[in-house]
PDB file of the backbone (N, CA, C, O) and the ligand in Angstrom, with CONECT records:
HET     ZN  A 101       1
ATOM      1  N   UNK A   1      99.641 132.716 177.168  1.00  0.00           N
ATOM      2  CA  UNK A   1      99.625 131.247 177.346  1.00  0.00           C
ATOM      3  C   UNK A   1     100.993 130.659 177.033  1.00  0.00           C
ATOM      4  O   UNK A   1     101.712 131.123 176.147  1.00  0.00           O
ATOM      5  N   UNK A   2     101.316 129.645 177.775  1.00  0.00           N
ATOM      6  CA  UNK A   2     102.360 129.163 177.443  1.00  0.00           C
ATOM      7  C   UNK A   2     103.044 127.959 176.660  1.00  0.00           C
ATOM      8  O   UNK A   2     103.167 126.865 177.211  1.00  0.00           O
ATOM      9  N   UNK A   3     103.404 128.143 175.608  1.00  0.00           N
ATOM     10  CA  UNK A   3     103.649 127.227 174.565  1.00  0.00           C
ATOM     11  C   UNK A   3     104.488 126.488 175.080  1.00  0.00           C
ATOM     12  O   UNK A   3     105.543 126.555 175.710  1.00  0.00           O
ATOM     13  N   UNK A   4     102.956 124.893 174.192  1.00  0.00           N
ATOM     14  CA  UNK A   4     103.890 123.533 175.079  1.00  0.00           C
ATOM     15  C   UNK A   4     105.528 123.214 173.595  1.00  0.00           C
ATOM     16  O   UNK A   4     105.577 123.461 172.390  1.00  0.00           O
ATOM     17  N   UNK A   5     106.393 122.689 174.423  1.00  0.00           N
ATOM     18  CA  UNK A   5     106.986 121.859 173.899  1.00  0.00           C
ATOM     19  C   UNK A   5     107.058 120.108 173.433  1.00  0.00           C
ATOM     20  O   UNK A   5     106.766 119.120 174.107  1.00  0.00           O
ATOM     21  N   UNK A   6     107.411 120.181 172.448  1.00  0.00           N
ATOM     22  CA  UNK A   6     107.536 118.844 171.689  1.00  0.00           C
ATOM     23  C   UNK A   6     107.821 118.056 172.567  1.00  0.00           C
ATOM     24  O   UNK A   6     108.624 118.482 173.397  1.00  0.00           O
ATOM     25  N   UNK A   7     107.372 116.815 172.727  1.00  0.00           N
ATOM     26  CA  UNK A   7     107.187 115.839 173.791  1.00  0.00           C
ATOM     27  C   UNK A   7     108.495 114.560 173.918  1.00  0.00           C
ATOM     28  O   UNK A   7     108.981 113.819 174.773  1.00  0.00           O
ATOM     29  N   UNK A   8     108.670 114.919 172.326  1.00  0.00           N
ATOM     30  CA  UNK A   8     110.297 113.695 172.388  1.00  0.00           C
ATOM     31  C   UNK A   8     111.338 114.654 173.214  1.00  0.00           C
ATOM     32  O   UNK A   8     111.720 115.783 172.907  1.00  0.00           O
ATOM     33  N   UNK A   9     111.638 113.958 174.217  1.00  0.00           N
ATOM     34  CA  UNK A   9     112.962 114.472 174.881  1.00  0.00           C
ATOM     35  C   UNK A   9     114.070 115.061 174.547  1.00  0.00           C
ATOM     36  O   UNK A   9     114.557 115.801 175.402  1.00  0.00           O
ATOM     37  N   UNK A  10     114.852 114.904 173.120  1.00  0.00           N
ATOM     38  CA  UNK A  10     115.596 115.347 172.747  1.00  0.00           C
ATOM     39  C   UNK A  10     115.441 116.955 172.050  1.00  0.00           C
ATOM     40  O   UNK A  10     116.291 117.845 172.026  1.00  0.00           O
ATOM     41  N   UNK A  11     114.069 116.962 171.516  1.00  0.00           N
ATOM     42  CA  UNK A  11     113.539 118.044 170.731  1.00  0.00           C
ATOM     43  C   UNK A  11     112.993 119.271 170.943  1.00  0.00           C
ATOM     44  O   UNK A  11     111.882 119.136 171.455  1.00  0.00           O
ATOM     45  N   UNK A  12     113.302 120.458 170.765  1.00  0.00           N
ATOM     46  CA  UNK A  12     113.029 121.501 171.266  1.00  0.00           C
ATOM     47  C   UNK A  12     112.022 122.361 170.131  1.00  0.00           C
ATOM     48  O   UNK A  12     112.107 123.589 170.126  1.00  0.00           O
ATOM     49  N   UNK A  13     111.357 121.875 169.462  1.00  0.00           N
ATOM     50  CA  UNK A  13     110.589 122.424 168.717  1.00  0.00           C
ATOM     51  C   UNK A  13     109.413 122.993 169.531  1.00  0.00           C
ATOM     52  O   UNK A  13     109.436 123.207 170.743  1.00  0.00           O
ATOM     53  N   UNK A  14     108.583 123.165 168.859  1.00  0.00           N
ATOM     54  CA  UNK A  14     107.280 123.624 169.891  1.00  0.00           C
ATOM     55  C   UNK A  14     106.153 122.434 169.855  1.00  0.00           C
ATOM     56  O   UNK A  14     106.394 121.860 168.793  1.00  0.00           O
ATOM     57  N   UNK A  15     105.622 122.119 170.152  1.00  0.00           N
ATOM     58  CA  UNK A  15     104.623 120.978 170.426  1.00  0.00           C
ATOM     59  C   UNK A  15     103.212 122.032 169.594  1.00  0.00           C
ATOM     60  O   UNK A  15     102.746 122.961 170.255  1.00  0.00           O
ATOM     61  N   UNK A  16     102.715 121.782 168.302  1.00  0.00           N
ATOM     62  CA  UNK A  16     101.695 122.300 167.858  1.00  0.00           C
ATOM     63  C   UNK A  16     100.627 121.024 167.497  1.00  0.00           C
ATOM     64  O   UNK A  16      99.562 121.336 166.964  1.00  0.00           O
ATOM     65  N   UNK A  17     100.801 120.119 167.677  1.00  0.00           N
ATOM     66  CA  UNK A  17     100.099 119.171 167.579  1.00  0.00           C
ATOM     67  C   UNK A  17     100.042 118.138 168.619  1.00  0.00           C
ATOM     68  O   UNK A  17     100.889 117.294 168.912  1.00  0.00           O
ATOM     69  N   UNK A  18      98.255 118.488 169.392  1.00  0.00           N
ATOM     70  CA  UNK A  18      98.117 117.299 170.179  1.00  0.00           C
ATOM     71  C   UNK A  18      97.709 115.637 170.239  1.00  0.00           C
ATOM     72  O   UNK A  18      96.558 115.378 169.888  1.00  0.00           O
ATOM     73  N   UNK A  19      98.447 114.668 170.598  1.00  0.00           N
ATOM     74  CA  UNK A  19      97.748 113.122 170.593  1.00  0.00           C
ATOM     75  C   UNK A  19      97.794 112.143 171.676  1.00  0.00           C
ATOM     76  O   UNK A  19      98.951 111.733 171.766  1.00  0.00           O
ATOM     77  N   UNK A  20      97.101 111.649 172.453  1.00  0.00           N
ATOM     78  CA  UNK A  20      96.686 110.914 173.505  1.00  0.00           C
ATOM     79  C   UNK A  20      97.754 109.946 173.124  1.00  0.00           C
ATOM     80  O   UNK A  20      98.043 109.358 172.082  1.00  0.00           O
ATOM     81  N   UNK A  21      98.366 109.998 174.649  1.00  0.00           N
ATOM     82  CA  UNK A  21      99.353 109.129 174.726  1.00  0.00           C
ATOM     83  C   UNK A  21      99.398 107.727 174.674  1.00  0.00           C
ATOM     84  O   UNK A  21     100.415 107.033 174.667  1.00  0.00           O
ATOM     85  N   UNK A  22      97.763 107.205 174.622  1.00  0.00           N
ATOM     86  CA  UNK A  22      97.419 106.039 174.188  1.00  0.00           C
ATOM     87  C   UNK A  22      97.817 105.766 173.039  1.00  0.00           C
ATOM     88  O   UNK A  22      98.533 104.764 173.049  1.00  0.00           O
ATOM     89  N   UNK A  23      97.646 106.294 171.862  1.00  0.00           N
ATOM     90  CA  UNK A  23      98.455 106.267 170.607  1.00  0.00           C
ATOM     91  C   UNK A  23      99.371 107.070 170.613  1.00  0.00           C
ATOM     92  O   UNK A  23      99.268 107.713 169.569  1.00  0.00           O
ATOM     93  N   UNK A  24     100.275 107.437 171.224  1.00  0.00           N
ATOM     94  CA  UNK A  24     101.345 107.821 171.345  1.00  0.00           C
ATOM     95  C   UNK A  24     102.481 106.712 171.749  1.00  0.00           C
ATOM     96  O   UNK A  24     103.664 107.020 171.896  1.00  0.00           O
ATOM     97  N   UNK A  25     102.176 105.916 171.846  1.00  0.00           N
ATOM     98  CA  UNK A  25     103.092 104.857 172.627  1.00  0.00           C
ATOM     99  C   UNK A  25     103.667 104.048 171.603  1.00  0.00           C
ATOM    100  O   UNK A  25     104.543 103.300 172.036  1.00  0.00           O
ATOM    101  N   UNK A  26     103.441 103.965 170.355  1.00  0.00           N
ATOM    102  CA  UNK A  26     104.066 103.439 169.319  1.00  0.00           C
ATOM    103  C   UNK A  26     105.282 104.240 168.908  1.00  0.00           C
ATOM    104  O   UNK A  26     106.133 103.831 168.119  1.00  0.00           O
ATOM    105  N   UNK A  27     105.291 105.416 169.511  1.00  0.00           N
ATOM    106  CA  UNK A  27     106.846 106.180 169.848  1.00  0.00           C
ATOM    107  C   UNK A  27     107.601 106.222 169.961  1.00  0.00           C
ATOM    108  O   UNK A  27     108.619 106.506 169.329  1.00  0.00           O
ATOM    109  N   UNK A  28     107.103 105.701 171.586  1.00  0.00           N
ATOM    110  CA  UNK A  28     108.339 104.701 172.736  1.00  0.00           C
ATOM    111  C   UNK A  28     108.640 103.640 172.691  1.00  0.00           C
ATOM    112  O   UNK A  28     109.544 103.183 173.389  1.00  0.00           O
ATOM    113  N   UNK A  29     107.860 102.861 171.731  1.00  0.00           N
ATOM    114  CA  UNK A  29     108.200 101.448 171.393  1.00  0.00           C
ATOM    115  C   UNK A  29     109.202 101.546 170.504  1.00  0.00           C
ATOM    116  O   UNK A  29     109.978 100.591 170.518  1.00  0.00           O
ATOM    117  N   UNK A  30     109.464 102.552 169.604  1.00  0.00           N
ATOM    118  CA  UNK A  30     110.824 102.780 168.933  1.00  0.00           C
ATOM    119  C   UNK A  30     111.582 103.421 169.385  1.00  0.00           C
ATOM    120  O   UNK A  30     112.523 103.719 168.649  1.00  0.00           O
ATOM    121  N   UNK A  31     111.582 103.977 170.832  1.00  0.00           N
ATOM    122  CA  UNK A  31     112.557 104.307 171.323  1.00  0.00           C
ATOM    123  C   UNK A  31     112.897 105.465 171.796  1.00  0.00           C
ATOM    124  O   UNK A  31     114.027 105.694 172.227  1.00  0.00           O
ATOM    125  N   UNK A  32     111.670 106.567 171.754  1.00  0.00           N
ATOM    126  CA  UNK A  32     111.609 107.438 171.973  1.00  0.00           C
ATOM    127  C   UNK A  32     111.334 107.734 173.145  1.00  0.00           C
ATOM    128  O   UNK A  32     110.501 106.986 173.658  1.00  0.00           O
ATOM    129  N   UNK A  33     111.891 108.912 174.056  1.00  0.00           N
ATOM    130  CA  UNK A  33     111.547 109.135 175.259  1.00  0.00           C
ATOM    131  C   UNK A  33     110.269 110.418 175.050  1.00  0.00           C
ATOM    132  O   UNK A  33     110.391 111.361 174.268  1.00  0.00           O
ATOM    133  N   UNK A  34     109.282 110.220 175.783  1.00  0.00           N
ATOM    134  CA  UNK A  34     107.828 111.431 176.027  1.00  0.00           C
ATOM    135  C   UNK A  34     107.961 112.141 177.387  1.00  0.00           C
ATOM    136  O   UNK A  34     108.364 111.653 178.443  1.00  0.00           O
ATOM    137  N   UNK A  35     107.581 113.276 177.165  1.00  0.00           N
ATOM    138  CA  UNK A  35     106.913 113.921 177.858  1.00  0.00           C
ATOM    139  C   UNK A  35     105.257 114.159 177.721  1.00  0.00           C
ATOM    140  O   UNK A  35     104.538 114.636 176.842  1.00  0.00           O
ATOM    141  N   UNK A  36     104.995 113.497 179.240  1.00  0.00           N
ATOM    142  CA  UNK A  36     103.673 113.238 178.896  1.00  0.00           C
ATOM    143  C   UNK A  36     102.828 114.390 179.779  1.00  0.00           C
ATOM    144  O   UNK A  36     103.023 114.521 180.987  1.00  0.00           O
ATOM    145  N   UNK A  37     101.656 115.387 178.869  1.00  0.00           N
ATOM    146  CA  UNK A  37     100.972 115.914 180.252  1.00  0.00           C
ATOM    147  C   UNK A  37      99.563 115.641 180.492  1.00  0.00           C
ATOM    148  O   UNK A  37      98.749 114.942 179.888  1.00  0.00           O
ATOM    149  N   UNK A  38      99.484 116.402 181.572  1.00  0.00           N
ATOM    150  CA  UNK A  38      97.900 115.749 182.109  1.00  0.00           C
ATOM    151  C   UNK A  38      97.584 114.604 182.582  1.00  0.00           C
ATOM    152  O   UNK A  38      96.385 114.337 182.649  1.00  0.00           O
ATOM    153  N   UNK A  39      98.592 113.608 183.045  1.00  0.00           N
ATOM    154  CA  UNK A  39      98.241 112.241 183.036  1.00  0.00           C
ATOM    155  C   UNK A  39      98.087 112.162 184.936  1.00  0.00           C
ATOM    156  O   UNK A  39      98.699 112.670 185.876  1.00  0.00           O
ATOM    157  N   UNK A  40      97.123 111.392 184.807  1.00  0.00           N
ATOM    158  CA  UNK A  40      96.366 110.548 185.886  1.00  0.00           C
ATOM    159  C   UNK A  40      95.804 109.475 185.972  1.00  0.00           C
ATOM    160  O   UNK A  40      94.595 109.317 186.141  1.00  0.00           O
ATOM    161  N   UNK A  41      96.820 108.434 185.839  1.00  0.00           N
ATOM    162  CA  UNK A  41      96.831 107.063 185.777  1.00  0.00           C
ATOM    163  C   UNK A  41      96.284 106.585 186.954  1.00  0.00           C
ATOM    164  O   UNK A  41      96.588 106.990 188.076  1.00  0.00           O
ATOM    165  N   UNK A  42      95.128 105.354 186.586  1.00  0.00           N
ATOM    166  CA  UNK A  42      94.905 104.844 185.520  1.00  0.00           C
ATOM    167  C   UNK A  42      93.529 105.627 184.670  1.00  0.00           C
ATOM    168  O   UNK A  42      92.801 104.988 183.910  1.00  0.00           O
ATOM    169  N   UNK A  43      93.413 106.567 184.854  1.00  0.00           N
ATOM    170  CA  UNK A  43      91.644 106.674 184.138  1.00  0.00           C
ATOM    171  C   UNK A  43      92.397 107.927 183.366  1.00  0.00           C
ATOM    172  O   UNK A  43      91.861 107.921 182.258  1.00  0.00           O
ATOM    173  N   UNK A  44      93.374 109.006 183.385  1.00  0.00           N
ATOM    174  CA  UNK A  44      93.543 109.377 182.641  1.00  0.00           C
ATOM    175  C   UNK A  44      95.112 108.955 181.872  1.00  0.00           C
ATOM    176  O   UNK A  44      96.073 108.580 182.544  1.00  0.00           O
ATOM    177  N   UNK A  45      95.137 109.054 180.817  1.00  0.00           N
ATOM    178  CA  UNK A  45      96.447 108.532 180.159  1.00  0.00           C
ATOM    179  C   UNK A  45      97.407 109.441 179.528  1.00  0.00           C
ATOM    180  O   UNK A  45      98.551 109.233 179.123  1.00  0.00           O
ATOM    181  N   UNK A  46      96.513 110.742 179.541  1.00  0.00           N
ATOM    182  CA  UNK A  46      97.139 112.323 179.270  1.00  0.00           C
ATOM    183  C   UNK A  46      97.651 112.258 177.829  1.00  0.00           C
ATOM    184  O   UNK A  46      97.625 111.332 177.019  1.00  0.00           O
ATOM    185  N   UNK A  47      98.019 113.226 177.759  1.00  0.00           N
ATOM    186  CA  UNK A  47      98.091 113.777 175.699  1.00  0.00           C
ATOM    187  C   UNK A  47     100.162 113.939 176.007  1.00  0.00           C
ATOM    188  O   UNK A  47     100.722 114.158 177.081  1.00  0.00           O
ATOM    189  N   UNK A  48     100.814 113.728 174.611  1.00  0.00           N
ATOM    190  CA  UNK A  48     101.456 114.413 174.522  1.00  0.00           C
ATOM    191  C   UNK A  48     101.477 115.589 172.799  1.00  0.00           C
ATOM    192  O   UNK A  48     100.740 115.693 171.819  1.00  0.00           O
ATOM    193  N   UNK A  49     102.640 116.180 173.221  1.00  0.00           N
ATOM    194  CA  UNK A  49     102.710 117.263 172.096  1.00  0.00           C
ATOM    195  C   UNK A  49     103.572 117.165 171.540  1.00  0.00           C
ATOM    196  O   UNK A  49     104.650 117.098 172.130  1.00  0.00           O
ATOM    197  N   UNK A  50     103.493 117.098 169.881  1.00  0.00           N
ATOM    198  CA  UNK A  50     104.068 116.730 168.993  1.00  0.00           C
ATOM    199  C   UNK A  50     104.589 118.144 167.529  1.00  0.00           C
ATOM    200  O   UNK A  50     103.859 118.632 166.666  1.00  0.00           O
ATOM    201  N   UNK A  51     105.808 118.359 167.756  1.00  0.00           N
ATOM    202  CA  UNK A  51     106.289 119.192 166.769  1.00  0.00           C
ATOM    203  C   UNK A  51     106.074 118.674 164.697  1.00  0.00           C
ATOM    204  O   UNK A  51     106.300 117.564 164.216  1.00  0.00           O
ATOM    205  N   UNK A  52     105.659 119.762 164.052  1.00  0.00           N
ATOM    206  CA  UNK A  52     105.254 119.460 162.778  1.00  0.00           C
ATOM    207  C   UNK A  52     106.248 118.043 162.704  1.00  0.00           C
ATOM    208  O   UNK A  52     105.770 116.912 162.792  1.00  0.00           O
ATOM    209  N   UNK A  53     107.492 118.280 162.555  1.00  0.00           N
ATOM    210  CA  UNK A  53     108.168 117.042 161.914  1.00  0.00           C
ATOM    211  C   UNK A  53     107.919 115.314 162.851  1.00  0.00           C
ATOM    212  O   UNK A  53     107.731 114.234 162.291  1.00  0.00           O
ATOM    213  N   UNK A  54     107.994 115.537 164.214  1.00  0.00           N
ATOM    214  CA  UNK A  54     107.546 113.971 164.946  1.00  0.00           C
ATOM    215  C   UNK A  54     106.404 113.509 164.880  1.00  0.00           C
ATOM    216  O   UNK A  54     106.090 112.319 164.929  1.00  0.00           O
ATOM    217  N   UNK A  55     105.315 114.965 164.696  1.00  0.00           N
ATOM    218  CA  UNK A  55     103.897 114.781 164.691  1.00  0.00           C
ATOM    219  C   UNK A  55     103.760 113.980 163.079  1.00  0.00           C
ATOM    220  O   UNK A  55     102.864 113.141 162.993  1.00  0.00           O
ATOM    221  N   UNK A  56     104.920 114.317 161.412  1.00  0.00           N
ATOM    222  CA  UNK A  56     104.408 113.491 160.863  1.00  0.00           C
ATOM    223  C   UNK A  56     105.125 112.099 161.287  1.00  0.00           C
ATOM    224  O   UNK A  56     104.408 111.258 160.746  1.00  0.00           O
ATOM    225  N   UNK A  57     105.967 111.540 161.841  1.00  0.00           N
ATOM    226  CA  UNK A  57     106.551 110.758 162.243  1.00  0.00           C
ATOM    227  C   UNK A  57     105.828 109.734 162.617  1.00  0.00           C
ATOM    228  O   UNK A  57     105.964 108.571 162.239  1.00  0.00           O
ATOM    229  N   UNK A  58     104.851 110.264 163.556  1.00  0.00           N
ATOM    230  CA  UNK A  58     103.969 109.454 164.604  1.00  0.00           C
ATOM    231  C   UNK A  58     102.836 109.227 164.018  1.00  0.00           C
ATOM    232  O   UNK A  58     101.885 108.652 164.548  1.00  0.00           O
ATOM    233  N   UNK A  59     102.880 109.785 162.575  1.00  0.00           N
ATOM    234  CA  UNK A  59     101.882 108.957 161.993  1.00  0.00           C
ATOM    235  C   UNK A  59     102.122 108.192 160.919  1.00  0.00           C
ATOM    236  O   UNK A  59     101.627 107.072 160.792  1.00  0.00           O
ATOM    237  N   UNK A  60     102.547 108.490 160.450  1.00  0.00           N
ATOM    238  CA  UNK A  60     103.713 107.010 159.772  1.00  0.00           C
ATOM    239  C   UNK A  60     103.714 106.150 160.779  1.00  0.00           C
ATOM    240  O   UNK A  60     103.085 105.218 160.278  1.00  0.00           O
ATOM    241  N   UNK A  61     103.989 105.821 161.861  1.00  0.00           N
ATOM    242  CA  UNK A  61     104.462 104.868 162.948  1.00  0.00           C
ATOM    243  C   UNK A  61     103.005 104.132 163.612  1.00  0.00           C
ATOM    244  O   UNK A  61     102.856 103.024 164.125  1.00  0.00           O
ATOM    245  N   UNK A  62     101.771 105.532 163.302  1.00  0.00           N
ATOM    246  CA  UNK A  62     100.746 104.918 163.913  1.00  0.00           C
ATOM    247  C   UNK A  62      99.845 104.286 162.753  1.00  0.00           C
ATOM    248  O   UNK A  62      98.973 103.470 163.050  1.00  0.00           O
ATOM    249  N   UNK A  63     100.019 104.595 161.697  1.00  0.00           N
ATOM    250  CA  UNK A  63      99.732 104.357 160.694  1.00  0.00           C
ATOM    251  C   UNK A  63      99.759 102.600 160.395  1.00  0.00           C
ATOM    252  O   UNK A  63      98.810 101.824 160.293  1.00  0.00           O
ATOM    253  N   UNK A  64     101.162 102.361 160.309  1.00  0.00           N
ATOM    254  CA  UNK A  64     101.569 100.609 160.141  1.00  0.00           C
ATOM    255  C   UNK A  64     101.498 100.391 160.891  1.00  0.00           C
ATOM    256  O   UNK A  64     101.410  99.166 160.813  1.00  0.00           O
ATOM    257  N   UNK A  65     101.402 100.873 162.725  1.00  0.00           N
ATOM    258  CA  UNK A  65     100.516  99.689 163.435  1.00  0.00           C
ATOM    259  C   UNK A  65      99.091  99.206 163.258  1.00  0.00           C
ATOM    260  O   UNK A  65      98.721  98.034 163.325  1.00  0.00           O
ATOM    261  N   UNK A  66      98.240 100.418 162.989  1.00  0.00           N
ATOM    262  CA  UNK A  66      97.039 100.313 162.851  1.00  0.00           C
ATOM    263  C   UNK A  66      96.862  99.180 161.748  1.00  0.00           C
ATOM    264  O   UNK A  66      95.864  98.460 161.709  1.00  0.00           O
ATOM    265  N   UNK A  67      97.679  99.112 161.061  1.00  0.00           N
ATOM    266  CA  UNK A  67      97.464  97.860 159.742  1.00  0.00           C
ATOM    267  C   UNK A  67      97.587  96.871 160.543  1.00  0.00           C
ATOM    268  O   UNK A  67      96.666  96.197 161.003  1.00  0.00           O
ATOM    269  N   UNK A  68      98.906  96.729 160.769  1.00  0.00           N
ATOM    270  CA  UNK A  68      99.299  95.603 161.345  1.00  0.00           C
ATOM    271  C   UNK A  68      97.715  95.126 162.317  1.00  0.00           C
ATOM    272  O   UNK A  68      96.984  94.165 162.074  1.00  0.00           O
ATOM    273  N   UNK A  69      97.576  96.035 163.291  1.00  0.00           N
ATOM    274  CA  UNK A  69      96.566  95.211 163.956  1.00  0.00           C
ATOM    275  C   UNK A  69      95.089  94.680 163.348  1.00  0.00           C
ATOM    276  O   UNK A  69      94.443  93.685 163.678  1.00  0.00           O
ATOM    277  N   UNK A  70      94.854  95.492 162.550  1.00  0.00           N
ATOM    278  CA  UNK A  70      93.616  95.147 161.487  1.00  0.00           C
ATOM    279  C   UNK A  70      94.201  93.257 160.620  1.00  0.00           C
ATOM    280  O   UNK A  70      93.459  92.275 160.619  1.00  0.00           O
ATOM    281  N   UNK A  71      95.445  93.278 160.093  1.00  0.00           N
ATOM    282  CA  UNK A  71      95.894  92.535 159.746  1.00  0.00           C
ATOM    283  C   UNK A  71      95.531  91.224 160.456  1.00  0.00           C
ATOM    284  O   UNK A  71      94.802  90.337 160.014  1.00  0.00           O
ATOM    285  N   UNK A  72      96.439  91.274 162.138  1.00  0.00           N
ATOM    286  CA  UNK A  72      96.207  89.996 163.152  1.00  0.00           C
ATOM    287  C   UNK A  72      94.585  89.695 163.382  1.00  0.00           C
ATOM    288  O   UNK A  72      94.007  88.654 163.694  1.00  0.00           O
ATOM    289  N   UNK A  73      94.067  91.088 163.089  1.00  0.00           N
ATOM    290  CA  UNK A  73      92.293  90.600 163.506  1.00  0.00           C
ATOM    291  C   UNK A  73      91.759  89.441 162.507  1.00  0.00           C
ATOM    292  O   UNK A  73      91.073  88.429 162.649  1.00  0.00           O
ATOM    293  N   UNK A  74      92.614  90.287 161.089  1.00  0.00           N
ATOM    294  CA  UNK A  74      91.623  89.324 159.925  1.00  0.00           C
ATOM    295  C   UNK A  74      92.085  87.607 160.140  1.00  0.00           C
ATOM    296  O   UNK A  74      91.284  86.683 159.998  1.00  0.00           O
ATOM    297  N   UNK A  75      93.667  87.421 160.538  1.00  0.00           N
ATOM    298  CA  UNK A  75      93.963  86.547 160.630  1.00  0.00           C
ATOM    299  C   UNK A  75      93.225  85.304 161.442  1.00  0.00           C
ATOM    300  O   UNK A  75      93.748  84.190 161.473  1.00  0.00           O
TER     301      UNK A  75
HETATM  302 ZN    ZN A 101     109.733 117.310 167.888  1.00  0.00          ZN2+
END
C-alpha cells in the first residue's frame, strides 16, 4: 500500500493521521496550502493527511475555533 503524504504542501513527512477537510480548513485559513484526497465536490469534501507534528497543529487551530464558535453561539 502506498503511504499517503502529509497534506501541507511544503511537508514531506508521511501523512499518519486522517481529518475531513471540512475541519481541515482552519489550516488554510492560516495559510496553509492542502492536499486534498478523495474529494467530490459538492457531496464529498474528501479527507486530508496530516503528519504527527501538523496533525498536532491542526488541533490546536481546531481547537480555538471550536471555542470561538461555541462562544458567538452563547453570545
Ligand atoms: Zn506535515
Amino acid at each position: 500500500m502506498a503511504k499517503k503524504k502529509c497534506s501541507i504542501e511544503e511537508c514531506n513527512e508521511e501523512g499518519i493521521h486522517e481529518v475531513s477537510y471540512v475541519n481541515a480548513k482552519v489550516l488554510e485559513e492560516k495559510g496553509y496550502k492542502l492536499h486534498v484526497y478523495g474529494a467530490h465536490p459538492p457531496r464529498r469534501p474528501g479527507v486530508i493527511y496530516l503528519c504527527e507534528k501538523h496533525y498536532k497543529l491542526w488541533k490546536k487551530l481546531f481547537k480555538k475555533e471550536s471555542k470561538m464558535e461555541r462562544f458567538v453561539m452563547k453570545g
